[in-house]
C-alpha positions as CSV (number, residue, x, y, z in Angstrom):
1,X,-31.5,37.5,-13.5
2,X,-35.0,36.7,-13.0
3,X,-36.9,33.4,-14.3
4,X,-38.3,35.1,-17.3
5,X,-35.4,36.1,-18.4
6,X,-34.4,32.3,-18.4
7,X,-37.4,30.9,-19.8
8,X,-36.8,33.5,-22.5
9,X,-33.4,32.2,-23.6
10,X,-34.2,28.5,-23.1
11,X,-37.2,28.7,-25.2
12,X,-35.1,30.4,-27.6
13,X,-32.4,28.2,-27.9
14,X,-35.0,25.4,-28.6
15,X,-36.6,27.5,-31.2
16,X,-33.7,28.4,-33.0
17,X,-32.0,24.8,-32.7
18,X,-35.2,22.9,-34.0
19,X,-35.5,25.7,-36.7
20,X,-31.9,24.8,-37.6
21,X,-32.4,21.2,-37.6
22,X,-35.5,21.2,-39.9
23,X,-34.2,23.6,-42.1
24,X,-31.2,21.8,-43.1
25,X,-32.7,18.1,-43.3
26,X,-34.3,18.5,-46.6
27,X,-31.3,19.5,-48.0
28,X,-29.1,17.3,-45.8
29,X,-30.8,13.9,-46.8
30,X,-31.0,15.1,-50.4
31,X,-27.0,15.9,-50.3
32,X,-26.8,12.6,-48.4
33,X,-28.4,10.3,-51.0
34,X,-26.5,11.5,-53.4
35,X,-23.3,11.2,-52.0
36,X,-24.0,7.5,-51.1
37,X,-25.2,6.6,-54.8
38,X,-23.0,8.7,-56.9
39,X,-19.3,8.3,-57.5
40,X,-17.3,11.3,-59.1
41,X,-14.3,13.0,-59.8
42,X,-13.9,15.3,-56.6
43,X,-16.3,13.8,-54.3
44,X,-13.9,13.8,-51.7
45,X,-13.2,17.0,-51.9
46,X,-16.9,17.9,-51.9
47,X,-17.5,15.7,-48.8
48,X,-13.9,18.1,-47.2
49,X,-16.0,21.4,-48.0
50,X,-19.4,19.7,-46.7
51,X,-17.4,18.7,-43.3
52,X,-15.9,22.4,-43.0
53,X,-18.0,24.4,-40.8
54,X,-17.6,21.3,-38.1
55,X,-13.7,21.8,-37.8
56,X,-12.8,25.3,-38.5
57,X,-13.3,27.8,-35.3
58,X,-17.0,29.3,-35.0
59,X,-15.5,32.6,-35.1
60,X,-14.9,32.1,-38.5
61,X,-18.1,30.4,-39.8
62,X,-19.5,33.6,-38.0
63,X,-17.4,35.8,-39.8
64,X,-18.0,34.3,-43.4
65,X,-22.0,34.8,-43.0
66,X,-21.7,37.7,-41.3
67,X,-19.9,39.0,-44.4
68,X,-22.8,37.3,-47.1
69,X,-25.1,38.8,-44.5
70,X,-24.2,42.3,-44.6
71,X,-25.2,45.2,-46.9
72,X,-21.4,45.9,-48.1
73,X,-21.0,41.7,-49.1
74,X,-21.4,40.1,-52.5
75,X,-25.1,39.1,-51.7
76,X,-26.3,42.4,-50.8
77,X,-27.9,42.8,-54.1
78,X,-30.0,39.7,-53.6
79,X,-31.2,40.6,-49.8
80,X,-32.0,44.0,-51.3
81,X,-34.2,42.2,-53.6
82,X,-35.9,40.0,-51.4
83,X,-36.1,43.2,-48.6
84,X,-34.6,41.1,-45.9
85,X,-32.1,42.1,-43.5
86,X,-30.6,39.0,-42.1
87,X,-27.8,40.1,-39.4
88,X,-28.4,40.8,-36.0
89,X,-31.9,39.0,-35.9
90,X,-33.2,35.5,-35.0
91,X,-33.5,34.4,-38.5
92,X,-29.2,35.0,-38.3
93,X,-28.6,32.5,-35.1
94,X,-31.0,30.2,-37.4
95,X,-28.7,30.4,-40.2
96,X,-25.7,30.1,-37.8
97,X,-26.9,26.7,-36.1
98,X,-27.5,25.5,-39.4
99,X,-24.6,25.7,-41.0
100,X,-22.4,24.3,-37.9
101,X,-24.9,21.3,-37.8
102,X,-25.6,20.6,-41.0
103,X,-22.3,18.5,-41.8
104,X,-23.4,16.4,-38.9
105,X,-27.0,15.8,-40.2
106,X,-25.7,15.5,-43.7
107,X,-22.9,12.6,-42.9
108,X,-25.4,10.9,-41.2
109,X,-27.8,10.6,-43.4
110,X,-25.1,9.4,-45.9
111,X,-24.0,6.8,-43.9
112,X,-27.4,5.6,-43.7
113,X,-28.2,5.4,-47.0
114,X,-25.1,4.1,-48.1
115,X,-25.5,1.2,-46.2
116,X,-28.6,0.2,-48.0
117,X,-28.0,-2.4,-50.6
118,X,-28.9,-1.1,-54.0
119,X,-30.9,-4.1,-55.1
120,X,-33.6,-3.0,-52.5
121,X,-33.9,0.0,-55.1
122,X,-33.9,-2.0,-58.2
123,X,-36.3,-4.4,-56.9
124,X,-38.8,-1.7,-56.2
125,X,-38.0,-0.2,-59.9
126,X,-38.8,-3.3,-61.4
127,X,-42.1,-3.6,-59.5
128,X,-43.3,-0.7,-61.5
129,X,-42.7,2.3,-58.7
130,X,-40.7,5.9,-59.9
131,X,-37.9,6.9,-58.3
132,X,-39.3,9.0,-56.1
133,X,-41.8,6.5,-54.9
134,X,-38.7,4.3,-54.7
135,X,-37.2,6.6,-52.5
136,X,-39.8,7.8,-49.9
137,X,-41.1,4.4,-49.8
138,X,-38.1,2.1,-49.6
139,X,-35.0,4.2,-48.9
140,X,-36.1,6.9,-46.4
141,X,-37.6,4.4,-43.9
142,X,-34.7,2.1,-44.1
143,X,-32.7,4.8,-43.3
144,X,-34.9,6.8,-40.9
145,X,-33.2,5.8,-38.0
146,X,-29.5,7.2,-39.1
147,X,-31.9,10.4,-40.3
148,X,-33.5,10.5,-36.8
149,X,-29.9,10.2,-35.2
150,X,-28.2,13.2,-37.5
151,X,-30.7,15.1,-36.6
152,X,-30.5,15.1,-32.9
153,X,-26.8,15.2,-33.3
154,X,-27.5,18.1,-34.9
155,X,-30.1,19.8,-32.9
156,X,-27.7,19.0,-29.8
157,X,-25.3,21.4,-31.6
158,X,-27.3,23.6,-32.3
159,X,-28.1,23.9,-28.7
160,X,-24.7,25.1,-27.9
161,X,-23.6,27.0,-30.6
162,X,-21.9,30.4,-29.8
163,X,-19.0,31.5,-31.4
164,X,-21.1,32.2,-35.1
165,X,-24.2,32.8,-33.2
166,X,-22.0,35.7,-31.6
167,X,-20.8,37.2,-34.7
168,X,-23.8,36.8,-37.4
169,X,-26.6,37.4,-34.7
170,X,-25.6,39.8,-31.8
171,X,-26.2,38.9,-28.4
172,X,-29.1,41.3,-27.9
173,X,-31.5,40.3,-24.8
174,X,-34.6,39.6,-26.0
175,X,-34.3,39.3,-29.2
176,X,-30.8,36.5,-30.1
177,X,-29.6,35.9,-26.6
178,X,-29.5,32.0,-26.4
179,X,-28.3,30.1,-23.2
180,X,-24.9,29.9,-25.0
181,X,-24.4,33.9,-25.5
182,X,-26.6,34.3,-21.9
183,X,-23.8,32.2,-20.4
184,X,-21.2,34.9,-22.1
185,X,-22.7,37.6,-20.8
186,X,-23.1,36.5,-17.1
187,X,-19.9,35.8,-16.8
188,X,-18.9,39.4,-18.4
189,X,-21.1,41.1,-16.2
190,X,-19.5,39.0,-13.3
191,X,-23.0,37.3,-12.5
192,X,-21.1,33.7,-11.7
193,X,-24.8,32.4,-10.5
194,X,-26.8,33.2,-13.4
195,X,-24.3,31.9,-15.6
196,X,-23.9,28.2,-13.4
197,X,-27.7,28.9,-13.4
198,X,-27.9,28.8,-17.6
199,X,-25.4,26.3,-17.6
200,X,-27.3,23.9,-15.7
201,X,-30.4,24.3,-18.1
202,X,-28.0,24.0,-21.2
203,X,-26.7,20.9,-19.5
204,X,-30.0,19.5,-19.3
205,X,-31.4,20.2,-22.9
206,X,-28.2,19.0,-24.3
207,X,-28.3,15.5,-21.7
208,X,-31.7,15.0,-23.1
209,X,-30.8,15.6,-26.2
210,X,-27.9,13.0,-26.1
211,X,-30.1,10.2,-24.4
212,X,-32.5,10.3,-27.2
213,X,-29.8,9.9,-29.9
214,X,-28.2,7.3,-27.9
215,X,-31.5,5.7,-27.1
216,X,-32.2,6.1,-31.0
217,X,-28.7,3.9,-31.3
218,X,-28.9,1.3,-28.8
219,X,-32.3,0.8,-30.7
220,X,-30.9,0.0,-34.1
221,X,-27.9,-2.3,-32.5
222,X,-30.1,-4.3,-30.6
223,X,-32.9,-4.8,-33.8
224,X,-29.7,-6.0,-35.8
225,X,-28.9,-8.7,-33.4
226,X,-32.1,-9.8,-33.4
């Protein structure tokens, strides 16, 4: 394995795992807020199916998208429409990383919100502002920091998935061959150096990864004591 070959799959990975990560954070703080303010009959189940994709095997996630992916599943009328063919490309290992990180992101940024005292929002509603002026101006920078940390927990997973990454996208050199599925196939070809090789710079992404979110932390506990 040469050091393009590397450089391919570790630029890659980033790619696909800050696509991931940005794709679902829209959605995840939406889903987030509203989890924290609103109380309903089945939330806890709703928060059970949110949490899914973090415990059940990656084999499977892989398997259920690879099945809404494909041209014989329920959605094939609606990627006909759009003229998209998802499986087997980078767009699929996008889709893949999201899914697996987004319960992560998404708890997160409930647990930030929800540990903002409501009167902050009423004061602000009383002061003449909308609630979506309420929101991006109050609530999302009191809770930025929780935000910031789901989303590196995220991207951090994102970094290593495999198992759905495998099924959904291929591993296809070149084209959705991550450090994750590179690893794989070293070690299936019997390459034990290229694969300690990419396991070394998947070590390193995802150490840096970890030291900012715990950097983010250590931030946040030591403003509190202050």
């Amino acid at each position: 394995m040469v050091a393009g070959e590397v450089w391919s799959m570790t630029w890659l990975t980033l790619r696909v795992a800050a696509t991931a990560t940005l794709l679902s954070l829209p959605i995840a703080i939406a889903m987030g807020y509203f989890m924290a303010r609103k109380d309903f009959p089945g939330k806890s189940l709703l928060q059970a199916l949110i949490a899914l994709p973090m415990v059940l095997p990656p084999v499977a996630v892989g398997l259920g998208l690879l099945y809404l992916l494909s041209p014989q599943g329920p959605l094939a009328w609606f990627w006909d429409l759009l003229g998209l063919r998802l499986a087997f490309t980078p767009a699929a290992a996008v889709l893949a990383a999201s899914v697996v990180g987004f319960p992560l992101l998404e708890r997160s940024c409930e647990q930030a919100f929800a540990a903002i005292p409501r009167r902050f929002e009423q004061v602000s509603r009383t002061l003449g502002r909308n609630p979506w002026a309420t929101f991006f101006r109050v609530v999302l920078p009191l809770g930025q920091r929780g935000v910031l940390y789901g989303s590196l927990l995220a991207f951090t997973r994102a970094l290593g998935e495999f198992g759905a990454t495998a099924l959904v996208a291929g591993i296809l050199p070149g084209r959705t061959e991550t450090l994750a599925l590179g690893i794989y196939s070293q070690v299936q070809l019997g390459d034990d150096t290229a694969a300690f090789a990419l396991c070394g710079v998947s070590f390193l992404l995802s150490l840096a990864a970890l030291l900012a979110a715990e950097g983010w932390v250590g931030r946040e506990i030591k403003g509190q004591r202050l």
